[in-house]
Biopython code that builds the backbone (N, CA, C, O; Angstrom):
import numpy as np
from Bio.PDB.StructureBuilder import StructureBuilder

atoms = [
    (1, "UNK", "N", (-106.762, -79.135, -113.222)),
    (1, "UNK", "CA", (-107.917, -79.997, -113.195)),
    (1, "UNK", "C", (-107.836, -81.001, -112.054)),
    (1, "UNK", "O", (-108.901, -81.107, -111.444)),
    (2, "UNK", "N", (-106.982, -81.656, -111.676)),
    (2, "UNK", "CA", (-106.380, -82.375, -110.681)),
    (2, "UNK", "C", (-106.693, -81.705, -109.590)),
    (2, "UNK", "O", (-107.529, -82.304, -108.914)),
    (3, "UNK", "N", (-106.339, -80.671, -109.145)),
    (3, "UNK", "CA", (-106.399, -80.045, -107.983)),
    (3, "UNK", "C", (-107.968, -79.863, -107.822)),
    (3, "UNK", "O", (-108.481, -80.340, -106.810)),
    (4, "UNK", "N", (-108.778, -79.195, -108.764)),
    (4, "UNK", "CA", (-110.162, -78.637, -108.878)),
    (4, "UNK", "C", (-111.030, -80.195, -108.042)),
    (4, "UNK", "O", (-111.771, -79.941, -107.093)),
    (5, "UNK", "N", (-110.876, -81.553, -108.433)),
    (5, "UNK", "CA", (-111.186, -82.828, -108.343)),
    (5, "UNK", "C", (-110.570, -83.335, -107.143)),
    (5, "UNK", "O", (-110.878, -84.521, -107.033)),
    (6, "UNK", "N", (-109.899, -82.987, -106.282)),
    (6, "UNK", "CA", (-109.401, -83.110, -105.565)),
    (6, "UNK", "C", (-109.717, -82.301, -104.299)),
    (6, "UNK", "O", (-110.159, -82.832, -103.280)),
    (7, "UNK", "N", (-109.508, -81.198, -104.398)),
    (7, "UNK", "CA", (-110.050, -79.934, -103.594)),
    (7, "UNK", "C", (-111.234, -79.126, -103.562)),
    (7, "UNK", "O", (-111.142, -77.995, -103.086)),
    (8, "UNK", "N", (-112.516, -79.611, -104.073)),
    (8, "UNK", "CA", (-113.791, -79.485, -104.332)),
    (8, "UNK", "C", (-114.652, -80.094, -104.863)),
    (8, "UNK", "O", (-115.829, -79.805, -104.647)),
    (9, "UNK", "N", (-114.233, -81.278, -105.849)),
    (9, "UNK", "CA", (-115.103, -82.492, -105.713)),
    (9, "UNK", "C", (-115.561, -83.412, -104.995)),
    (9, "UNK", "O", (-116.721, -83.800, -104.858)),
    (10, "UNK", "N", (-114.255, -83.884, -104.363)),
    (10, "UNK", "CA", (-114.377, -84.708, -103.292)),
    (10, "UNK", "C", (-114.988, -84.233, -102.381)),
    (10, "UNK", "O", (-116.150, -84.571, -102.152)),
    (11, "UNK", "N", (-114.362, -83.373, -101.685)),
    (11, "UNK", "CA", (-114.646, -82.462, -100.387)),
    (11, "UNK", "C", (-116.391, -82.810, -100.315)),
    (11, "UNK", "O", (-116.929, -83.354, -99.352)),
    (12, "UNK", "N", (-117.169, -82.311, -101.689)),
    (12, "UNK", "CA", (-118.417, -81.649, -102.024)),
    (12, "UNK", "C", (-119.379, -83.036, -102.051)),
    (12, "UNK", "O", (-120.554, -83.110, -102.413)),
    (13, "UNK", "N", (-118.558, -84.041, -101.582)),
    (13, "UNK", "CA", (-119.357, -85.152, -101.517)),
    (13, "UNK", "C", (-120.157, -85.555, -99.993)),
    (13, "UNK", "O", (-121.162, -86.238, -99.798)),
    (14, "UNK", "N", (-119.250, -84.821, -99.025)),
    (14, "UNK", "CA", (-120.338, -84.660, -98.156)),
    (14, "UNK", "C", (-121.099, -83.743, -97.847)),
    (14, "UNK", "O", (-122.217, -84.112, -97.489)),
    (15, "UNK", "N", (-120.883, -82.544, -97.853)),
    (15, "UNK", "CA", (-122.302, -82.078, -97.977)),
    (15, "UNK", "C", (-123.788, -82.668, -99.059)),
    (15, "UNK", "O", (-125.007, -82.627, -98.890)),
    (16, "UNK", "N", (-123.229, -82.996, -99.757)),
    (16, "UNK", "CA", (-124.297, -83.830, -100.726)),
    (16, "UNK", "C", (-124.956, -84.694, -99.804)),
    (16, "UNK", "O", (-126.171, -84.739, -99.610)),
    (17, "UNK", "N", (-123.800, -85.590, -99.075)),
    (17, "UNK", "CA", (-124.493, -86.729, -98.586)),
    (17, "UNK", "C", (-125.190, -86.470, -97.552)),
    (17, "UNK", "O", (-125.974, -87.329, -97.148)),
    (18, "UNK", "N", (-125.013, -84.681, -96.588)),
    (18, "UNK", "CA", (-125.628, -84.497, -95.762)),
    (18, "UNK", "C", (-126.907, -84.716, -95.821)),
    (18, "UNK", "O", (-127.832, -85.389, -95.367)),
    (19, "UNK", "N", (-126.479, -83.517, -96.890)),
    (19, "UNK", "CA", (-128.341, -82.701, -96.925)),
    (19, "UNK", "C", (-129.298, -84.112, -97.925)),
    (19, "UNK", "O", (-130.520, -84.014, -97.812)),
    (20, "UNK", "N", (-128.921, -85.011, -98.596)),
    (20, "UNK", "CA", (-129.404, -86.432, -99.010)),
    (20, "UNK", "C", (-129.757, -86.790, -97.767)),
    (20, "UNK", "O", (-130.983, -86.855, -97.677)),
    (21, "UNK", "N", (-129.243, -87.028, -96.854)),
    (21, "UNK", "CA", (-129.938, -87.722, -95.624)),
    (21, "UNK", "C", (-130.829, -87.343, -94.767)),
    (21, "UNK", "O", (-131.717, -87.902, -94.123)),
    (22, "UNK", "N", (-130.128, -85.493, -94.961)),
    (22, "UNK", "CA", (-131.304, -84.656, -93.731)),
    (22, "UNK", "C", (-132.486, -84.513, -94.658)),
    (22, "UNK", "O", (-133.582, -84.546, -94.100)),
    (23, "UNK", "N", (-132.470, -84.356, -96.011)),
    (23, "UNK", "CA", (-133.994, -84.254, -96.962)),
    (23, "UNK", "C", (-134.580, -85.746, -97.036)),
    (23, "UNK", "O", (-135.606, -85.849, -97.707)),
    (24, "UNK", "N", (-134.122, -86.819, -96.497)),
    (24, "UNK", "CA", (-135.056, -88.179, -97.055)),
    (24, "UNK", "C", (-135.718, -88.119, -95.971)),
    (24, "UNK", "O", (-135.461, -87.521, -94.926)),
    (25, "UNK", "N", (-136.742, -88.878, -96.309)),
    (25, "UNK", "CA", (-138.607, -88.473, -95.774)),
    (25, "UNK", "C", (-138.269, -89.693, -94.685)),
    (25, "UNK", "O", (-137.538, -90.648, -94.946)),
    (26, "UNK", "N", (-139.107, -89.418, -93.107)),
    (26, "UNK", "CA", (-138.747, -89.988, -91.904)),
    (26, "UNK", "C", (-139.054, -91.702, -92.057)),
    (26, "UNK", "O", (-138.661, -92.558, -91.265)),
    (27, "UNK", "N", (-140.000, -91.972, -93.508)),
    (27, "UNK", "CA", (-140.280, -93.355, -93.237)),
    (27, "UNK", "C", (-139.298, -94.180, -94.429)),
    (27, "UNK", "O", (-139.646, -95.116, -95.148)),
    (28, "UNK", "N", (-138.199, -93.612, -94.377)),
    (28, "UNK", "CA", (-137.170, -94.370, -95.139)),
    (28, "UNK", "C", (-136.326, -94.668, -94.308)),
    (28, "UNK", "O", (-135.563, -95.593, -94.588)),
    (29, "UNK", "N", (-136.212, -94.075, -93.201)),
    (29, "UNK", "CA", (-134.869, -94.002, -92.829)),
    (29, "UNK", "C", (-135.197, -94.070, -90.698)),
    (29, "UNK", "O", (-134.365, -94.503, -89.900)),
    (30, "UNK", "N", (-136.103, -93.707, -90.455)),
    (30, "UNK", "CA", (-136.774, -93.388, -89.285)),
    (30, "UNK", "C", (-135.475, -92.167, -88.947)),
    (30, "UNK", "O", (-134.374, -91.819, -89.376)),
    (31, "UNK", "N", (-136.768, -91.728, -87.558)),
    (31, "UNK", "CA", (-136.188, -90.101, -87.219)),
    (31, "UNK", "C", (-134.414, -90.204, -86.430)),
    (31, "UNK", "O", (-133.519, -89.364, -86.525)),
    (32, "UNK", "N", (-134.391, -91.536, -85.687)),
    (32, "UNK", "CA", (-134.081, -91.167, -85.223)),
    (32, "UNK", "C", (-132.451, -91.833, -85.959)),
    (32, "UNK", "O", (-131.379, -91.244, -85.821)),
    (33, "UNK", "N", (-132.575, -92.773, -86.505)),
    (33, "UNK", "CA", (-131.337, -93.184, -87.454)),
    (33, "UNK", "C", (-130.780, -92.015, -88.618)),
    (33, "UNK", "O", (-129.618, -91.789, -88.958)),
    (34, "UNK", "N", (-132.107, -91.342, -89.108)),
    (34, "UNK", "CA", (-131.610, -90.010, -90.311)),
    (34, "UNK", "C", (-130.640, -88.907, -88.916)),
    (34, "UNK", "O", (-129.581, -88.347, -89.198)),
    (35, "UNK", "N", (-131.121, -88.832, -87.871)),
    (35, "UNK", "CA", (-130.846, -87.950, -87.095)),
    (35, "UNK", "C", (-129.138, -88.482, -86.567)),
    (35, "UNK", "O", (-128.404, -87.675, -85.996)),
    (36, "UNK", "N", (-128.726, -89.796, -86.835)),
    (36, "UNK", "CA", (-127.627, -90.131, -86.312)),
    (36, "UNK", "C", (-126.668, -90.257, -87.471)),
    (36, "UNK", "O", (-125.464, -90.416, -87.668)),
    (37, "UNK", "N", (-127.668, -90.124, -88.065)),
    (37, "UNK", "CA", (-126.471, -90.716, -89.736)),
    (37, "UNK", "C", (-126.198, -89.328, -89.748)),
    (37, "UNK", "O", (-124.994, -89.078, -89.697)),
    (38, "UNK", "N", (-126.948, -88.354, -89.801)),
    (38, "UNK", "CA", (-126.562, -86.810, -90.305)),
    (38, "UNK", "C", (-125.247, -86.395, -89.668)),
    (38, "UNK", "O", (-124.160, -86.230, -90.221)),
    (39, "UNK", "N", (-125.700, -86.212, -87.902)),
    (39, "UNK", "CA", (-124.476, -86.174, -86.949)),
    (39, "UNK", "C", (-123.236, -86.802, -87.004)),
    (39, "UNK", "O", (-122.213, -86.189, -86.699)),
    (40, "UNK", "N", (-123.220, -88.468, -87.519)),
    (40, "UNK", "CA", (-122.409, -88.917, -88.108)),
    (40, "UNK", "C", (-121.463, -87.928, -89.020)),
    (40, "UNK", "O", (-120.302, -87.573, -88.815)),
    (41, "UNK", "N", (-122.368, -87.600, -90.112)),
    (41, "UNK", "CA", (-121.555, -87.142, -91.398)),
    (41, "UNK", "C", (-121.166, -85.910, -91.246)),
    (41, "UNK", "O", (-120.429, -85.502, -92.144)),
    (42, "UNK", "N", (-121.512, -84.894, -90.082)),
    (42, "UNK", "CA", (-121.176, -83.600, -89.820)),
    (42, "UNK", "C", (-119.914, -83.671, -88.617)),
    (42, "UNK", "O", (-119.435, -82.584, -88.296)),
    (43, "UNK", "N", (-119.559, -84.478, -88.184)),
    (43, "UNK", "CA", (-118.825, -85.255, -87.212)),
    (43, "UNK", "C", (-117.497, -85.475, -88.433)),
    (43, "UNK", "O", (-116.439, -85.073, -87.948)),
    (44, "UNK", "N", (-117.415, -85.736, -89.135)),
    (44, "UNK", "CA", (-116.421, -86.767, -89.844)),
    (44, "UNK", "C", (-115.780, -85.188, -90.434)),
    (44, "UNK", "O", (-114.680, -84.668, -90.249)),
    (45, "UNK", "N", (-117.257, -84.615, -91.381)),
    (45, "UNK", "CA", (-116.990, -83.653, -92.052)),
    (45, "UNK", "C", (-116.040, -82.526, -91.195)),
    (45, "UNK", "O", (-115.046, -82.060, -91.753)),
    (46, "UNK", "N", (-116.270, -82.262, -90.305)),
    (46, "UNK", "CA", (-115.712, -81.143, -89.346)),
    (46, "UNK", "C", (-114.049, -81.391, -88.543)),
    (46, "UNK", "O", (-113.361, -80.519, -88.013)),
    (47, "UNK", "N", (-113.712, -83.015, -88.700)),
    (47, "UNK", "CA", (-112.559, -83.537, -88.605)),
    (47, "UNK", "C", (-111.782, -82.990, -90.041)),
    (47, "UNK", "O", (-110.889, -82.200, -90.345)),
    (48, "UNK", "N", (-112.713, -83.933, -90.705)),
    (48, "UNK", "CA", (-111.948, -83.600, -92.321)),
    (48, "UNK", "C", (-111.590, -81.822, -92.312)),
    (48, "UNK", "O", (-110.500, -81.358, -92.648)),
    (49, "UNK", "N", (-112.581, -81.141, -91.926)),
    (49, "UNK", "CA", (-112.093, -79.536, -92.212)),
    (49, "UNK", "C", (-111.282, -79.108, -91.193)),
    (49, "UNK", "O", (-111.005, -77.916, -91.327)),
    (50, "UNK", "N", (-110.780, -79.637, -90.195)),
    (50, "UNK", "CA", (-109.937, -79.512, -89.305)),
    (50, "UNK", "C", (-108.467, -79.671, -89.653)),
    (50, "UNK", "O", (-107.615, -78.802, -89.836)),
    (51, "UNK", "N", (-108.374, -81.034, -89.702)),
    (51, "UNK", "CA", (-107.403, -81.528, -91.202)),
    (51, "UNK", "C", (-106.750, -80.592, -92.237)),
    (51, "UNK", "O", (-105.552, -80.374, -92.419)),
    (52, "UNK", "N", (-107.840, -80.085, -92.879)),
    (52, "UNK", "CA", (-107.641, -79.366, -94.001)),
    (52, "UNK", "C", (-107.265, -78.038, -93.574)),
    (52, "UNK", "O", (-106.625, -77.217, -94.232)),
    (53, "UNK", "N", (-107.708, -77.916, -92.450)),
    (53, "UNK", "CA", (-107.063, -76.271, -91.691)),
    (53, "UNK", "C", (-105.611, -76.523, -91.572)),
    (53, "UNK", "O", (-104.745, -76.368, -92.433)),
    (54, "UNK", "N", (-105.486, -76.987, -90.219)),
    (54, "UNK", "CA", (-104.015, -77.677, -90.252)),
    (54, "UNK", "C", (-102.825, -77.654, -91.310)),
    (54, "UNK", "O", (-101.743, -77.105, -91.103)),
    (55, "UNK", "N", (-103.279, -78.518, -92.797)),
    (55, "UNK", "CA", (-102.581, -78.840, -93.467)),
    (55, "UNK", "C", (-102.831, -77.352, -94.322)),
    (55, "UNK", "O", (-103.453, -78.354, -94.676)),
    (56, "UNK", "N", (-102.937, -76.550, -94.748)),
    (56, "UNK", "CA", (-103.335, -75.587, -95.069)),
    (56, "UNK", "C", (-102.201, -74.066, -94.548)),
    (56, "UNK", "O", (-101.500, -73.253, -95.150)),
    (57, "UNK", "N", (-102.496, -74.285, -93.414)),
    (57, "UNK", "CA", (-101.286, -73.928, -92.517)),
    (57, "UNK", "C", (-100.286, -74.042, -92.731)),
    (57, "UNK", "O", (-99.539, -73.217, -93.257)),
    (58, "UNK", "N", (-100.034, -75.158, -92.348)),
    (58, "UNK", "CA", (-98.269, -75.784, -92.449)),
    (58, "UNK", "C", (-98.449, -74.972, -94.020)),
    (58, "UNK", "O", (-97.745, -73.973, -94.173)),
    (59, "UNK", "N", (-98.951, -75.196, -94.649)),
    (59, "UNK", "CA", (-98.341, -75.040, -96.402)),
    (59, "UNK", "C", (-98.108, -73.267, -96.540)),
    (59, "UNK", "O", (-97.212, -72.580, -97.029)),
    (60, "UNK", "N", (-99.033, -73.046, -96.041)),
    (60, "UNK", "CA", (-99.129, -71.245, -95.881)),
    (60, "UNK", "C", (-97.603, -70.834, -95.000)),
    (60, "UNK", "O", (-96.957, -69.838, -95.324)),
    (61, "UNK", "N", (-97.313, -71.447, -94.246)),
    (61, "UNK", "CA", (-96.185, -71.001, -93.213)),
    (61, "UNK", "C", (-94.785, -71.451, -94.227)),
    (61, "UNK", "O", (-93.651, -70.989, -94.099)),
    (62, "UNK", "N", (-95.300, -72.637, -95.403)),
    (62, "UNK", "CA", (-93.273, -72.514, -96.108)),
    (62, "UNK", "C", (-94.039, -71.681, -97.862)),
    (62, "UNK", "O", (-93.454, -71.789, -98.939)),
    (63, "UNK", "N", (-95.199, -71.036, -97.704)),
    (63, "UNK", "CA", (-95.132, -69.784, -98.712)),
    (63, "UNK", "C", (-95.478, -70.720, -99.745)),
    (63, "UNK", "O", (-95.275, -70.301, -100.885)),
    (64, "UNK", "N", (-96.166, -72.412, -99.593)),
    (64, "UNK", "CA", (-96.473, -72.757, -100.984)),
    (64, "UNK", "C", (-97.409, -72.320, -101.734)),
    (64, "UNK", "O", (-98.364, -71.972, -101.041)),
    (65, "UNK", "N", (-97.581, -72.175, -102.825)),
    (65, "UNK", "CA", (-98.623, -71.597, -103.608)),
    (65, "UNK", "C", (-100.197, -72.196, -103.866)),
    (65, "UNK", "O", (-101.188, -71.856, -104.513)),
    (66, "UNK", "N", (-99.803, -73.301, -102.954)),
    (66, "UNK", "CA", (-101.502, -74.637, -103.710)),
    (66, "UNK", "C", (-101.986, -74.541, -102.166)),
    (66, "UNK", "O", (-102.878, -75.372, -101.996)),
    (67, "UNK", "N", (-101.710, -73.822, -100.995)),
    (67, "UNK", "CA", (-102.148, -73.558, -99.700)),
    (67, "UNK", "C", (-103.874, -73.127, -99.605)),
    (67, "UNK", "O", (-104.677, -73.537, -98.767)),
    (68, "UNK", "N", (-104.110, -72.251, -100.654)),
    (68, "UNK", "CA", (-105.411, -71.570, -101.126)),
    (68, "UNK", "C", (-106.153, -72.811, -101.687)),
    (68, "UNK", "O", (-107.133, -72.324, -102.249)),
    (69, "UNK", "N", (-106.191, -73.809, -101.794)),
    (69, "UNK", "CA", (-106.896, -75.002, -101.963)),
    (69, "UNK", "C", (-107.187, -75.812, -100.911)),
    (69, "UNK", "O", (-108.119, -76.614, -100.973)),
    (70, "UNK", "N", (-106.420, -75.681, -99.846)),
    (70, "UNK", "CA", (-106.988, -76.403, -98.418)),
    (70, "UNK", "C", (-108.092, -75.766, -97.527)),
    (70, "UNK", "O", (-108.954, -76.138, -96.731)),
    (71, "UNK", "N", (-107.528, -74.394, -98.174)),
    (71, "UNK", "CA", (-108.830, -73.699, -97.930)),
    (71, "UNK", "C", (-110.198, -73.786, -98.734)),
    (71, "UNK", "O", (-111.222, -73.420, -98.157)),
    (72, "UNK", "N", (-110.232, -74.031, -99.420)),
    (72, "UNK", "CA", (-111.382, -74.028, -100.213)),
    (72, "UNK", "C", (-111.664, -75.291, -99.895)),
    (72, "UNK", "O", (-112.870, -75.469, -99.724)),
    (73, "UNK", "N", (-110.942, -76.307, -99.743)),
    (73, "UNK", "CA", (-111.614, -77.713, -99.137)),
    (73, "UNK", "C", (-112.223, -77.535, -97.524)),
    (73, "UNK", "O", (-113.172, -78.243, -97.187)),
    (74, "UNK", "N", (-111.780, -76.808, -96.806)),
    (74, "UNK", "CA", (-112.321, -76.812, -95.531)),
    (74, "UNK", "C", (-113.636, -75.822, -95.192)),
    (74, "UNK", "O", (-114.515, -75.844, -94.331)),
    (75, "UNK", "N", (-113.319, -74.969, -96.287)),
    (75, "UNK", "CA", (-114.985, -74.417, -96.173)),
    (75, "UNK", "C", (-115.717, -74.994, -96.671)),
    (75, "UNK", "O", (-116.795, -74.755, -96.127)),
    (76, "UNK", "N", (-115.902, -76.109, -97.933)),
    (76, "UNK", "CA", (-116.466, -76.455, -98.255)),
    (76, "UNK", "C", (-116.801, -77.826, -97.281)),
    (76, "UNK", "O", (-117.980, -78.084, -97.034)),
    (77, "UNK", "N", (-115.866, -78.564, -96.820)),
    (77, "UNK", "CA", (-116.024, -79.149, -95.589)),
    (77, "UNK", "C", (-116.744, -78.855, -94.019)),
    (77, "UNK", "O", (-117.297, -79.598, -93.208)),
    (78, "UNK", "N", (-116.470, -77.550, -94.039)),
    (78, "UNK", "CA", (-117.263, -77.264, -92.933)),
    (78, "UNK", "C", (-119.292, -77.092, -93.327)),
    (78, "UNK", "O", (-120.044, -76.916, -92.369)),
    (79, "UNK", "N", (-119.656, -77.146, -94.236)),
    (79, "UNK", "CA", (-120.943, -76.677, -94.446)),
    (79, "UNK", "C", (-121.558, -77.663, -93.715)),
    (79, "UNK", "O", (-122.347, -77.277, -92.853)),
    (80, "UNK", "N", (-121.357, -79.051, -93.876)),
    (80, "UNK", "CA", (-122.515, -80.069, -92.657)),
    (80, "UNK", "C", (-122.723, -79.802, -91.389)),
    (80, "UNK", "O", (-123.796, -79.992, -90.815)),
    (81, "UNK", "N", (-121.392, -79.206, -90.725)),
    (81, "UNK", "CA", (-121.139, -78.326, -89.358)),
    (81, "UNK", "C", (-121.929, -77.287, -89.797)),
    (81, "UNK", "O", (-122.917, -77.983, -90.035)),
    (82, "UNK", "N", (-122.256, -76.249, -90.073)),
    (82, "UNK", "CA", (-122.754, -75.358, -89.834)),
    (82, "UNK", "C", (-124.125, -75.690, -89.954)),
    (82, "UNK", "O", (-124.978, -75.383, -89.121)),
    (83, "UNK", "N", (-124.388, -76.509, -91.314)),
    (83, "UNK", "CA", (-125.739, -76.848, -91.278)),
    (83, "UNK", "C", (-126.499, -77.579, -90.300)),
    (83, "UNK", "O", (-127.692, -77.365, -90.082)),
    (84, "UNK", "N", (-125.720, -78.544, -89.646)),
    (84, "UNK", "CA", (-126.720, -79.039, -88.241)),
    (84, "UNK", "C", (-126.711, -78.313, -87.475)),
    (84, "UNK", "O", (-127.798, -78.269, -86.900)),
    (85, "UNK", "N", (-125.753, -77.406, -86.980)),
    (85, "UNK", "CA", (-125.756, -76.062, -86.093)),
    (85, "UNK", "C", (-127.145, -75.321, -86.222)),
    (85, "UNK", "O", (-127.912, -75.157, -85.273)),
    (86, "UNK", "N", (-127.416, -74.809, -87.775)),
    (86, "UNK", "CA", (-128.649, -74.558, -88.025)),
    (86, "UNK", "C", (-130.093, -75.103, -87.449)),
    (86, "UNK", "O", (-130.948, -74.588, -86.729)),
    (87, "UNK", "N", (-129.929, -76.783, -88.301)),
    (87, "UNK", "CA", (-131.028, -77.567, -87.750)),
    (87, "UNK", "C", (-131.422, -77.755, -86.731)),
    (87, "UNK", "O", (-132.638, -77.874, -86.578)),
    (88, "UNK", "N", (-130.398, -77.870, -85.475)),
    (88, "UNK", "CA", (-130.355, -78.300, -83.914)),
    (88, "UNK", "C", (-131.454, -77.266, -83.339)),
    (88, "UNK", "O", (-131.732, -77.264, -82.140)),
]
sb = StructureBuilder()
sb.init_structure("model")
sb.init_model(0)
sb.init_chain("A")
sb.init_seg("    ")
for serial, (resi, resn, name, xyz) in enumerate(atoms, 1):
    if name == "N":
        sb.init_residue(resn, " ", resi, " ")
    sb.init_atom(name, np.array(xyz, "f"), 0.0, 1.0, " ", f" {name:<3s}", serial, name[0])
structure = sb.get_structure()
């Protein structure tokens, strides 16, 4: 349970916060601040899944068994990256 909250809850909080920012309507937020906050959060997100590659690695290379969870955090990390990739 620990791990599950850790390695896909969290993670799953930014894409939330992406697509929250890229769906709020232009006169909450204007175009061009929703447009920097997003980049912002796909920016951070794509470090964080970088991170999580990395560390993922190292764990895969001494054969630990909880390695398959850094993965699942970095794909789930990468979705704001792909999704502005999309939007752009």
């Amino acid at each position: 349970m620990k791990q599950i909250v850790y390695h896909v809850v969290v993670p799953a909080i930014m894409p939330v916060q992406f697509f929250a920012v890229a769906s709020s309507p232009v006169e909450v937020l204007g175009c061009l601040t929703r447009g920097l906050i997003a980049l912002l959060i796909a920016i951070v997100s794509g470090l964080a899944a970088l991170g999580a590659v990395i560390i993922g690695t190292k764990r895969r290379a001494h054969n630990n068994q909880n390695a398959i969870w850094w993965v699942i955090s970095s794909v789930i990390l990468v979705i704001p990256v792909i999704a502005i990739i999309i939007l752009a």
